[in-house]
C-alpha positions, 0 to 999 in steps of 0.5 A: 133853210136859207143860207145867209152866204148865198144870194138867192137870185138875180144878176147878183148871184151871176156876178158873184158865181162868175167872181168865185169862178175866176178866183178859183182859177186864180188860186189853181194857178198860183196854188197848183203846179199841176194846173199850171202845167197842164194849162201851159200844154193847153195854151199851146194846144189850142193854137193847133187846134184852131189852125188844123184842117180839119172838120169843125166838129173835129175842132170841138174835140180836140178843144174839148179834150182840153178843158176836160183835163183843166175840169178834171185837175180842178176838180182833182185838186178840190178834193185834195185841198179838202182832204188835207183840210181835214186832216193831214194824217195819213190815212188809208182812204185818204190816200183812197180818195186822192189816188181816185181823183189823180185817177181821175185826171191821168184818164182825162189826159189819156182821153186828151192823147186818143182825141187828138191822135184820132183826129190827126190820123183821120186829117191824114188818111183824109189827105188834109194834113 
């Protein structure tokens, strides 16, 4: 069944994914605090992460570390938007689902933390820091 919404092929879809990606971002940023905050600590982060002295491979950690925490708010915050979509009635696996997804996203940011205490402790018994 062909969907008249999607392009089939060529750079047209690639523009188009690209298009709806950065709108996305947009609408998290001006739509969710929460992404907005965790942005903000990323754009600190990042700067720290590229200047450490520490092995490339310990960069790509703790880099990676942060945008799994904006992947998983995003797809957090996705899932809250279409829940209340549905409905804003209180519902008990609604509140299942979105204590699932906020779930979700205190792991990521518990991952973030362990990464980055990992990698700085090692910089320290390596002497590098």
């Amino acid at each position: 069944m062909h969907n008249q919404f999607k392009s089939r092929d060529g750079l047209k879809r690639i523009f188009n994914a690209i298009n709806y990606s950065l709108q996305g971002l947009a609408s998290s940023v001006k739509h969710e605090a929460a992404f907005r905050q965790e942005l903000i600590l990323c754009l600190l982060l990042l700067p720290v992460a590229v200047i450490l002295p520490v092995t490339l491979l310990a960069k790509a950690v703790l880099i990676g570390s942060l945008f799994i925490v904006l992947i998983v708010e995003l797809l957090n915050s996705s899932i809250e938007w279409t829940i209340d979509y549905i409905s804003m009635e209180h519902h008990p696996f609604a509140k299942r689902v979105k204590d699932m997804a906020s779930a979700a996203v205190f792991l990521s940011l518990v991952n973030l933390a362990v990464m980055w205490g990992l990698v700085i402790v090692d910089a320290f018994q390596e002497g590098l820091l």
